[in-house]
C-alpha positions as CSV (number, residue, x, y, z in Angstrom):
1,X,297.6,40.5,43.9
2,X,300.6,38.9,44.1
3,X,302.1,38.0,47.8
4,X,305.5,38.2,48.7
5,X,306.0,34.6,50.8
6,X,309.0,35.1,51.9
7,X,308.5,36.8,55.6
8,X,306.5,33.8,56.1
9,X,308.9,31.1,54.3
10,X,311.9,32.8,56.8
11,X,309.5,31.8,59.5
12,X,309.0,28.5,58.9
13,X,312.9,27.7,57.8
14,X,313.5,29.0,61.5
15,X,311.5,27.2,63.6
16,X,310.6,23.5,64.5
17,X,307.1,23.3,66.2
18,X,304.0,25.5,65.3
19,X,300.8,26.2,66.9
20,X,297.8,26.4,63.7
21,X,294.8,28.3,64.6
22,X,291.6,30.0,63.2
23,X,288.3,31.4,64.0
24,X,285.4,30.4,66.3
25,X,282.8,28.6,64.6
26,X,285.2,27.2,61.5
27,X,284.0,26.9,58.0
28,X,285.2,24.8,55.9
29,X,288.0,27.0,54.6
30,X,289.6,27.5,58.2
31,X,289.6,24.1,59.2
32,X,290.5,22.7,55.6
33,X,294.2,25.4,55.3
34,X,294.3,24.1,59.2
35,X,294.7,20.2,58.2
36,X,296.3,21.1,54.8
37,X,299.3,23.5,56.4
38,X,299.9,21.3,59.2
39,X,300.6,18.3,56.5
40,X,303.1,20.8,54.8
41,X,304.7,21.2,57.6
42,X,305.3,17.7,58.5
43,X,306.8,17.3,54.8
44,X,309.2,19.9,55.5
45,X,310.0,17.8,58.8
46,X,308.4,20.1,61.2
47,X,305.8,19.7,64.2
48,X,302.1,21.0,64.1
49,X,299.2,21.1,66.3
50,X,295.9,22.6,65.6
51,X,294.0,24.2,67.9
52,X,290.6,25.9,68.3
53,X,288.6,27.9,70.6
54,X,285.6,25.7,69.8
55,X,285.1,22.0,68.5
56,X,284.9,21.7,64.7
57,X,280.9,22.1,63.5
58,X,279.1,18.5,63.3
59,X,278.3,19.3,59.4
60,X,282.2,19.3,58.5
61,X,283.8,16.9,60.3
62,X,284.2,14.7,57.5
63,X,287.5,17.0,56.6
64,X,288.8,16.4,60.1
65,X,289.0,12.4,59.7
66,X,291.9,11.9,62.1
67,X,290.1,14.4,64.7
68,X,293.4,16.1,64.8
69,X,291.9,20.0,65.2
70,X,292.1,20.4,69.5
71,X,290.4,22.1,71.0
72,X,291.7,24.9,73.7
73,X,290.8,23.7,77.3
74,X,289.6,20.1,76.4
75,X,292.1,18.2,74.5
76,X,294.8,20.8,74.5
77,X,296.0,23.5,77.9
78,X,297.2,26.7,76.9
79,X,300.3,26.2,78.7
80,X,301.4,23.3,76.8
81,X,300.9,25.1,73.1
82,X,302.7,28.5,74.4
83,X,306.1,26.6,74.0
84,X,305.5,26.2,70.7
85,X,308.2,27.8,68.6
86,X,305.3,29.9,66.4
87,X,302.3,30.6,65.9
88,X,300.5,30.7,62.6
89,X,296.7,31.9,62.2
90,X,295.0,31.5,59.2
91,X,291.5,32.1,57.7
92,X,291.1,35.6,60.0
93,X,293.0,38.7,61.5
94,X,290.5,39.5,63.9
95,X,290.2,39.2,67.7
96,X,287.3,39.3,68.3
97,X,286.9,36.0,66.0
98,X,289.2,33.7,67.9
99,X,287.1,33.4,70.7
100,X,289.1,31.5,73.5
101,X,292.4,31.2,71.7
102,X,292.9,35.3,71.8
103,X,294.3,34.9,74.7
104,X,297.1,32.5,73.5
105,X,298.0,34.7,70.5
106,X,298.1,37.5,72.3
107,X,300.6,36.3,74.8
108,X,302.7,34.0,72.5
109,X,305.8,34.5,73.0
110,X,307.6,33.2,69.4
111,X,306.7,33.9,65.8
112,X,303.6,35.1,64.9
113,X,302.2,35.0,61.3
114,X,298.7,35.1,59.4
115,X,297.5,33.9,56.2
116,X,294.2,35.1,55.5
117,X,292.2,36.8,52.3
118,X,290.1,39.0,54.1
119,X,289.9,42.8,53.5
120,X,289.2,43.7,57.3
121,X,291.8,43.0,59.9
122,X,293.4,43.7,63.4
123,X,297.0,44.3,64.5
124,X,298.0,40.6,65.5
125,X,301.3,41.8,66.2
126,X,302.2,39.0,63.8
127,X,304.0,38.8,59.9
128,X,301.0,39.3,57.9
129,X,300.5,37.4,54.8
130,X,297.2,38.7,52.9
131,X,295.9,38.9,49.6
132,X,292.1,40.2,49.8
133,X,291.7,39.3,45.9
134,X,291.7,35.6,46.9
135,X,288.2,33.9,46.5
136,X,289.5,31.4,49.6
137,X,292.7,30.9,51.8
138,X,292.6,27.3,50.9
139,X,293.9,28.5,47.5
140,X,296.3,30.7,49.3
141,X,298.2,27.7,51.4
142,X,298.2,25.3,48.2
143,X,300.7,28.7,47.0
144,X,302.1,28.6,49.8
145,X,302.8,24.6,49.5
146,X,304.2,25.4,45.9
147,X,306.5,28.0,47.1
148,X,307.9,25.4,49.6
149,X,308.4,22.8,46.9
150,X,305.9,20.2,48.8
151,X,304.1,17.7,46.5
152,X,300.1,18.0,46.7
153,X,299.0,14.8,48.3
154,X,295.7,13.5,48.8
155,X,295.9,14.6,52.6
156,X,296.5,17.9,51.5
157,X,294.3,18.2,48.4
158,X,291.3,17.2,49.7
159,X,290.6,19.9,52.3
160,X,292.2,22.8,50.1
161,X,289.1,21.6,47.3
162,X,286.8,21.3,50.3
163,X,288.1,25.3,51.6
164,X,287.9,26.7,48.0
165,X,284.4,25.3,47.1
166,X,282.4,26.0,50.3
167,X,284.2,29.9,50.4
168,X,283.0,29.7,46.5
169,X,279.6,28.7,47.1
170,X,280.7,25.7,45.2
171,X,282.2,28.1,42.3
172,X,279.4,30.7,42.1
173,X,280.5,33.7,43.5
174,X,282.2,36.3,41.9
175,X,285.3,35.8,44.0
176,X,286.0,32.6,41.4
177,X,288.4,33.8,38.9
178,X,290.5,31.5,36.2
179,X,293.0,31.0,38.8
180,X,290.1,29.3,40.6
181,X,289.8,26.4,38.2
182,X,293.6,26.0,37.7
183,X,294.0,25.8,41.8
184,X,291.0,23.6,41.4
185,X,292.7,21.3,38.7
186,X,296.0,20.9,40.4
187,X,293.9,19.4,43.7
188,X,291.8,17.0,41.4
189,X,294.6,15.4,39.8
190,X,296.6,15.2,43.5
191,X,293.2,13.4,44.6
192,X,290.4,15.7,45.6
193,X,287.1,13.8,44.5
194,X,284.7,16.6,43.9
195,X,281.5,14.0,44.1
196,X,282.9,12.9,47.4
197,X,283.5,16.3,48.8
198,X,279.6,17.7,48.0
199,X,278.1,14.5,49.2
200,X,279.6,14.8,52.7
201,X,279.2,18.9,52.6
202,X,275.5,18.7,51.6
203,X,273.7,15.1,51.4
204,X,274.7,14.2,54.8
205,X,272.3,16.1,56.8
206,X,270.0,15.4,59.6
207,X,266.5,15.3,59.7
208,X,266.4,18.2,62.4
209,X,268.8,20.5,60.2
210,X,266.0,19.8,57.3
211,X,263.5,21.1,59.9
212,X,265.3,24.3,61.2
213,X,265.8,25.2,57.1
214,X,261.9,25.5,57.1
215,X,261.7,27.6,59.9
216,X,264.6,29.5,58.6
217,X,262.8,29.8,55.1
218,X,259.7,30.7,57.1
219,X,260.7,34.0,58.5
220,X,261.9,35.0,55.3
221,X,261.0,39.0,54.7
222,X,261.1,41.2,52.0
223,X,262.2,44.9,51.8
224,X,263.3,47.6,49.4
225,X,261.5,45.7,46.8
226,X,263.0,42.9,47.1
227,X,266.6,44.1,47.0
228,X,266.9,43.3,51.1
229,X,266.1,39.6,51.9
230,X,266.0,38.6,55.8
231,X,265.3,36.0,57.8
232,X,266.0,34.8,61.5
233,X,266.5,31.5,63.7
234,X,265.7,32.0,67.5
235,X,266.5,29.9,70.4
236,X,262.8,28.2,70.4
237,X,263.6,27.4,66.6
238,X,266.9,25.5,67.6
239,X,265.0,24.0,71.0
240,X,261.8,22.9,68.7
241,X,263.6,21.0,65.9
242,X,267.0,19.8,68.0
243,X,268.9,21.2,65.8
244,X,272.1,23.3,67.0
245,X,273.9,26.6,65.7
246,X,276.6,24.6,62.7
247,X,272.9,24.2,61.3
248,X,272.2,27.6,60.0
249,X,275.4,26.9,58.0
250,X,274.5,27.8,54.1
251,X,270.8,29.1,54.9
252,X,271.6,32.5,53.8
253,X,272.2,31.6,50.3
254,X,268.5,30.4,49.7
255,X,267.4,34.3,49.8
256,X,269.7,35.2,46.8
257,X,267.3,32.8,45.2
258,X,264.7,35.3,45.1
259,X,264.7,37.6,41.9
260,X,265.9,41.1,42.2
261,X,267.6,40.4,45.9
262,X,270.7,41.9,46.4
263,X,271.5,42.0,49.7
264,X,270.7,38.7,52.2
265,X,270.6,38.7,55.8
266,X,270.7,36.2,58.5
267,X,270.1,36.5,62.1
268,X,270.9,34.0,64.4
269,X,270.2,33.8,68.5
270,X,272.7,32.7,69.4
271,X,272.5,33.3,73.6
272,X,269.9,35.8,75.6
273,X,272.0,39.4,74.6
274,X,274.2,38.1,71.8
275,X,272.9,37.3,67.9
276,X,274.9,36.4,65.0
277,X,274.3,38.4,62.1
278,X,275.4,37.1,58.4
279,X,275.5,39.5,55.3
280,X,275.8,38.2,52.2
281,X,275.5,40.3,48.3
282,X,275.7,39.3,44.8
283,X,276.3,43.4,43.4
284,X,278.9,45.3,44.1
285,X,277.3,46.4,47.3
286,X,279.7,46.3,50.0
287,X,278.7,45.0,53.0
288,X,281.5,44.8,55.1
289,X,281.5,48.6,55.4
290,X,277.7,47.9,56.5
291,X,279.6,45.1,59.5
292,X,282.6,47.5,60.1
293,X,279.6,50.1,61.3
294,X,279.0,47.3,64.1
295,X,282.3,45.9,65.0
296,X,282.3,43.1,62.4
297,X,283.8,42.5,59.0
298,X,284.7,40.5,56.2
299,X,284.3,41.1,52.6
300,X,282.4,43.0,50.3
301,X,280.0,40.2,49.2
302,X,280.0,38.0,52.7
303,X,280.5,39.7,56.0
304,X,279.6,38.9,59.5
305,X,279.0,40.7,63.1
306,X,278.4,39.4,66.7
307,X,275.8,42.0,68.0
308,X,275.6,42.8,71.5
309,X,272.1,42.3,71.8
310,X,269.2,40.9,71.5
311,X,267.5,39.4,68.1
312,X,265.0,42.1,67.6
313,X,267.6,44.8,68.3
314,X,270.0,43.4,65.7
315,X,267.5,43.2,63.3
316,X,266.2,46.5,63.8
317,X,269.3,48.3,64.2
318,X,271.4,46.3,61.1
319,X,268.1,46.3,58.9
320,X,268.1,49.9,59.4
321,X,271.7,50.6,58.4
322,X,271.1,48.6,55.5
323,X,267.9,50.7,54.5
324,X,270.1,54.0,54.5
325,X,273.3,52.5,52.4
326,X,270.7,50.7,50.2
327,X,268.8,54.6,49.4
């Protein structure tokens, strides 16, 4: 797909101070375009802040190392970012992802724009910049820095690798094309350090996220055969191992280890009436459609919900679902 970034280029030529935001619970790849687009901007001679709806997850704030992501309410009041000349979201389209800061966008009163690379999406009332053939936004902004003429410095380079490997499964999905590796290149020799950047994602961990993983791994079960993996994480798993939710954070992936699984599912309990649900495929099996059915999205081989209910009633009701689209 090739974007046309020129609606978003006019933006950015016409105003001075921006407002950078993403979802609720921030991967690496919404936090990493965050840091990386704010330090564009500043080359350009602009002003940004980032803020959040929630504090960035314990397990990536290495890529945050000047703390500069706010968050809404604690660092940062709404009424001081609102006279902001724009407003730039990135990473999502969705409202019901941005937690506390829907509000903000919602009422904004300058420019609005998105960058994002997923296939499902809201009406932000903003200039949309997508391209749902992208394996990560990360790779998205360093186009976006090119387009600008901005030189790829360390600052920038090191969360764009850290966006694009975590949203790649560290290169394994299918998402990774040759683009990819060229994106990949260009951040290496600006100075992303690849050894670096997995040591702090994944050999960094604590003791009680080691423990929750065995629960997690635990509750594994097996349907269809083995084509539908799932597992779950309650709030006495989380209580009994001290561990909190950013710890769940990559669990899914160890049930596509399982021979003949095609479609993973995680199941998190999150609060009494509300359970995270992650979907995750390695066939052409979509299931976003299978998230859309519940109010969530994504894309075809990772999507999420936020189900309105308890754990067993997401797991009945999504497992279901999942039954009937899987024959």
């Amino acid at each position: 797909m090739s974007i046309d970034w020129q609606p978003l280029v006019e933006i950015i030529n016409a105003n001075q101070s921006f407002l950078l935001t993403s979802h609720c619970r921030a991967d690496c790849d919404a936090v990493g375009s965050e840091l990386a687009l704010a330090v564009i901007l500043r080359s350009l001679g602009k002003q940004a802040t980032i803020v959040n709806g929630d504090p960035v997850p314990s397990h990536i704030q290495f890529i945050d190392e000047r703390s500069e992501v706010c968050v809404l309410g604690e660092e940062v009041q709404a009424i001081e970012i609102m006279k902001l000349d724009a407003l730039i979201v990135v990473d999502t389209s969705a409202w019901g992802q941005l937690g506390p800061m829907a509000e903000v966008v919602k009422f904004f009163p300058g420019a609005r724009a998105v960058v994002d690379h997923h296939v499902c999406s809201d009406d932000l009332g903003a200039t949309v910049i997508r391209d749902d053939t992208a394996e990560a936004t990360g790779r998205m902004i360093l186009e976006l820095a090119e387009v600008l003429g901005v030189k790829i410095t360390p600052e920038i380079a090191r969360p764009l690798f850290a966006a694009i490997a975590t949203d790649t499964g560290w290169f394994r999905f299918s998402s990774v094309k040759e683009k990819t590796f060229l994106a990949l290149a260009k951040l290496v020799a600006a100075g992303a350090e690849p050894p670096a950047i997995f040591s702090a994602l994944y050999e960094q961990h604590s003791l009680s996220r080691l423990h929750l993983r065995g629960r997690i791994l635990d509750h594994v079960v097996s349907d269809l055969d083995g084509r539908l993996m799932s597992t779950h994480v309650t709030s006495q798993d989380f209580a009994e191992t001290d561990a909190n939710k950013t710890d769940t954070e990559d669990a899914i992936n160890a049930l596509h280890t399982v021979a003949g699984s095609i479609v993973a599912v995680l199941f998190v309990e999150l609060e009494e009436g509300v359970t995270k649900v992650s979907l995750r495929s390695r066939t052409d099996f979509d299931v976003s459609a299978i998230a859309k059915q519940f109010g969530g999205g994504g894309h075809r081989a990772a999507s999420g919900i936020t189900f309105e209910g308890g754990l067993e009633d997401a797991r009945k009701a999504v497992l279901d679902a999942l039954r009937v689209a899987m024959g």
